[in-house]
C-alpha positions in Angstrom: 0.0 0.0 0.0 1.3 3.0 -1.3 2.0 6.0 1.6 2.3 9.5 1.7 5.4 11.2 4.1 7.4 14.2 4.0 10.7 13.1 2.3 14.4 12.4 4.5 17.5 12.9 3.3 18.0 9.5 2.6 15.0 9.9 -0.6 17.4 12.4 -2.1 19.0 10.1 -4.8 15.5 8.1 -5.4 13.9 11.6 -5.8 16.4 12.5 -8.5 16.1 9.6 -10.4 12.3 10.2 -10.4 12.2 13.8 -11.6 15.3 13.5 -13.9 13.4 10.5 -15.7 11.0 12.4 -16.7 13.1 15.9 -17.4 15.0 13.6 -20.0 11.9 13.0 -21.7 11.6 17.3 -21.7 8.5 16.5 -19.5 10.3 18.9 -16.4 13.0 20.8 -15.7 15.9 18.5 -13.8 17.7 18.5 -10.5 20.7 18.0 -8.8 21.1 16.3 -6.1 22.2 19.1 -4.1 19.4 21.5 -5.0 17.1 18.0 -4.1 19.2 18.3 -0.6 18.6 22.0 -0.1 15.0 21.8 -0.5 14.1 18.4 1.5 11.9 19.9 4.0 9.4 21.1 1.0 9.3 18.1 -0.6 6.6 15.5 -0.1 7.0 11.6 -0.9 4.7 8.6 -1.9 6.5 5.6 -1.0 5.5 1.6 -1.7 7.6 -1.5 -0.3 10.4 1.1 0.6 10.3 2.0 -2.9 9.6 6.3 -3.9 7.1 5.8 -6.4 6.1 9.6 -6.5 7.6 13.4 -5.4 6.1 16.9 -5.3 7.5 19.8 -3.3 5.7 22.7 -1.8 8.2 25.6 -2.3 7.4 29.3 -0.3 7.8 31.7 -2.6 6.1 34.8 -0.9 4.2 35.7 1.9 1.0 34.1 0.4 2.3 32.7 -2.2 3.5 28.7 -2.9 4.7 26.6 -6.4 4.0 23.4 -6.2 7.2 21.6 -8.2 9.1 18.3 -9.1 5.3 16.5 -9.1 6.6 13.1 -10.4 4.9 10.1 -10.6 6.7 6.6 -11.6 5.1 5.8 -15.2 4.0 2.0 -13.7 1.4 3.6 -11.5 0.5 6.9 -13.6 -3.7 7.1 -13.9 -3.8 5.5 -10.1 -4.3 8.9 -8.6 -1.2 9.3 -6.9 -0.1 12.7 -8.4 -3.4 13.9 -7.5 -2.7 12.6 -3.8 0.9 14.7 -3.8 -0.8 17.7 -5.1 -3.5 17.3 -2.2 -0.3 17.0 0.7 0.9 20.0 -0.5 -2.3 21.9 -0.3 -3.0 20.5 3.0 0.2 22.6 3.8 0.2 25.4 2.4 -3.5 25.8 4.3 -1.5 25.1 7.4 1.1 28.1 6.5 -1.9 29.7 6.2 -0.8 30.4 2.5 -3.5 30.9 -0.2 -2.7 31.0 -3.6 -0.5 28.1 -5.0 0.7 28.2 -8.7 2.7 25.8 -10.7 4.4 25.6 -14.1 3.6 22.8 -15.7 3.7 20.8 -19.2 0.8 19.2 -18.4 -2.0 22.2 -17.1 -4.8 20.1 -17.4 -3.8 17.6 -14.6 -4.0 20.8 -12.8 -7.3 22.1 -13.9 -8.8 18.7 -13.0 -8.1 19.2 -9.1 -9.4 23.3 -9.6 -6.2 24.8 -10.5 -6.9 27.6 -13.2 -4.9 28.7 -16.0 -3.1 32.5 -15.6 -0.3 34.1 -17.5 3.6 33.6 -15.8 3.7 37.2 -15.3 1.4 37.1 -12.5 4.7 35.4 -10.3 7.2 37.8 -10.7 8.5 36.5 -8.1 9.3 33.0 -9.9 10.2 34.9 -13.4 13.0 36.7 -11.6 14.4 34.3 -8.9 13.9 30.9 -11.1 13.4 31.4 -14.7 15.5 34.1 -16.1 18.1 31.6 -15.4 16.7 28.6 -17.1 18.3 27.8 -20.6 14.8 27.7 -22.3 14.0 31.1 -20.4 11.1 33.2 -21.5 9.9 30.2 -24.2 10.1 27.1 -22.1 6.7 26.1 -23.0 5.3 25.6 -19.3 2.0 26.8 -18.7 1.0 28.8 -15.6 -1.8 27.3 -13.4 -3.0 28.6 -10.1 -5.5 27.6 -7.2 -6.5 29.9 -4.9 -7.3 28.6 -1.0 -10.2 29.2 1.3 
């Protein structure tokens, strides 16, 4: 039975393999593993048999504002609803943070619109555009497509 926990240092290089699966298929930006180490704590797990089967991190960006990122899902159990489970741990917290509007960039926006995300142009997280993207090699035409859900 798959289970949902916040992510230890030791899921670092499982977490990695995960996202950077699916960045060489141009389906999401990759990571190192020390920007994976840096950013444990926002970073959310679904784990089976001891095995990290999914990832998705909650990252602060402002005040009341959160990206959800690195939402991978290992391809054998894509369509169970696991992603959508990942993307519900990470609104649980940002509620807790008391944090209420939540964007992500995303290749894929209408996984996002299913769970009430929105679409919304990137300029609306300056924020991200300025601390994250201008120094992305496909900066400004990576292709992601902004998505936002606002809390109550």
């Amino acid at each position: 039975m798959a289970q949902i926990r916040k992510a230890k240092m030791a899921d670092g290089p499982e977490i990695q393999k995960l996202v950077n699966y699916f960045a060489e298929r141009d389906e999401m930006l990759p990571k190192s593993l020390v920007n994976i180490y840096e950013n444990i704590r926002d970073f959310f797990i679904m784990e089976e048999d001891g095995k990290v089967i999914g990832c998705c991190a909650l990252q602060v960006a402002w005040e009341d504002l959160a990206e959800i990122r690195s939402l991978a899902v290992d391809e054998t159990v894509h369509r169970s609803g696991l992603g959508t489970q990942l993307v519900n741990a990470c609104l649980d917290e940002a509620r807790q943070l008391g944090i209420t509007k939540i964007f992500a960039l995303t290749y894929k926006p209408e996984f996002f619109l299913k769970l009430g995300f929105s679409m919304v142009e990137k300029n609306a997280f300056p924020q991200k555009i300025w601390s994250d993207c201008i120094n992305c090699p496909k900066f400004p035409d990576c292709g992601e497509e902004a998505v936002q859900i606002i809390l109550t």
